[in-house]
C-alpha positions as CSV (number, residue, x, y, z in Angstrom):
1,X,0.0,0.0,0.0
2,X,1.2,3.7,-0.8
3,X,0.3,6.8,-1.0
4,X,0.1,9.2,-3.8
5,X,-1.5,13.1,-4.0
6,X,-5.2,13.9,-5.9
7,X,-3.3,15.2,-8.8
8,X,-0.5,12.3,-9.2
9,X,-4.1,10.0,-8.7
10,X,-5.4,11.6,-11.8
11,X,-2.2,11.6,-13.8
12,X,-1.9,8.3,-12.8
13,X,-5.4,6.2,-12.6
14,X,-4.5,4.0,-15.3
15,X,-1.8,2.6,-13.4
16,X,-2.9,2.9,-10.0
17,X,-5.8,0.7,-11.2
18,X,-3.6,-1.9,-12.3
19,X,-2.1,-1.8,-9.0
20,X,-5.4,-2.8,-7.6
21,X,-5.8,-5.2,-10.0
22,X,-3.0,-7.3,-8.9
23,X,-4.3,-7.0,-5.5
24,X,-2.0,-3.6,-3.9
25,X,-4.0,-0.6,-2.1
26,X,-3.6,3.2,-2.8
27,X,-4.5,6.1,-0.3
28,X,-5.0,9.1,-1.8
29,X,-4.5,12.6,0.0
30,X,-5.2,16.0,-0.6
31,X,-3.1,18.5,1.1
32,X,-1.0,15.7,2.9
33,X,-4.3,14.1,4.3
34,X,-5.6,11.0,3.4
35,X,-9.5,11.1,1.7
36,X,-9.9,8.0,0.1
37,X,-8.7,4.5,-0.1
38,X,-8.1,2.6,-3.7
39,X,-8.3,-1.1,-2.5
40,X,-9.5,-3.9,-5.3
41,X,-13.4,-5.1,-4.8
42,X,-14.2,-8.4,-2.8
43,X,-16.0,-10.6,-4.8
44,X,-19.7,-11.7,-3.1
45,X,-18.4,-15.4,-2.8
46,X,-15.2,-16.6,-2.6
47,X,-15.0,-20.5,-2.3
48,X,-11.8,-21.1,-0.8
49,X,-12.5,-18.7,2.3
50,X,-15.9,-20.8,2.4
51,X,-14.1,-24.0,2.5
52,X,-11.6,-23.0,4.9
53,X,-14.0,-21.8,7.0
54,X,-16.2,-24.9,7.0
55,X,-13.3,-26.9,7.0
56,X,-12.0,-24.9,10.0
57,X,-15.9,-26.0,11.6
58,X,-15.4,-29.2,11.4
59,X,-12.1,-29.0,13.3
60,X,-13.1,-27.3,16.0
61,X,-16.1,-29.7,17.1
62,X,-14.2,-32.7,16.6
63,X,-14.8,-34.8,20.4
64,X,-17.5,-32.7,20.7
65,X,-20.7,-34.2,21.6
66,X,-24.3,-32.9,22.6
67,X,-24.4,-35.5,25.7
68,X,-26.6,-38.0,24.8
69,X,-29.3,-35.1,23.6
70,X,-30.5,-35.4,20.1
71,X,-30.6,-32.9,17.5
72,X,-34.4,-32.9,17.3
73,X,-34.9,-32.3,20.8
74,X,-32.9,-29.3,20.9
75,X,-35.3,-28.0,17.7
76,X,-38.3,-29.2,19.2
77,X,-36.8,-27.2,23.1
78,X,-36.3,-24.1,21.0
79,X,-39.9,-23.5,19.3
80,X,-41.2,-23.4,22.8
């Protein structure tokens, strides 16, 4: 990530986006204070995070058990 002045930004958007495009960030200042950030969009879904995450899940409640109480009951405990 750098930084770069509203009238190098301008000069220079071209570039700068292709910085973003291979994943960098730009701030962008005016008068030495920063006023926006240039960063690359997020797509909405992004597999591998999911898969980690779930992956991740699974980890964390292996040995872990609901003590003899079954999945149903807990539903059927809740809508009460």
């Amino acid at each position: 990530m750098h930084t770069v002045g509203v009238f190098e930004a301008k000069n220079r958007l071209t570039a700068l986006l292709d910085e973003v495009e291979g994943g960098g960030e730009v701030i962008i200042t005016r008068k030495g204070k920063p006023i926006a950030r240039l960063a690359p969009l997020e797509s909405g879904h992004n597999r591998a995070k999911a898969r980690a995450a779930a992956n991740g899940l699974r980890e964390a409640s292996k040995g872990l058990s609901l003590g003899g109480v079954s999945i149903k009951d807990l539903i059927r405990e809740g809508c009460r």
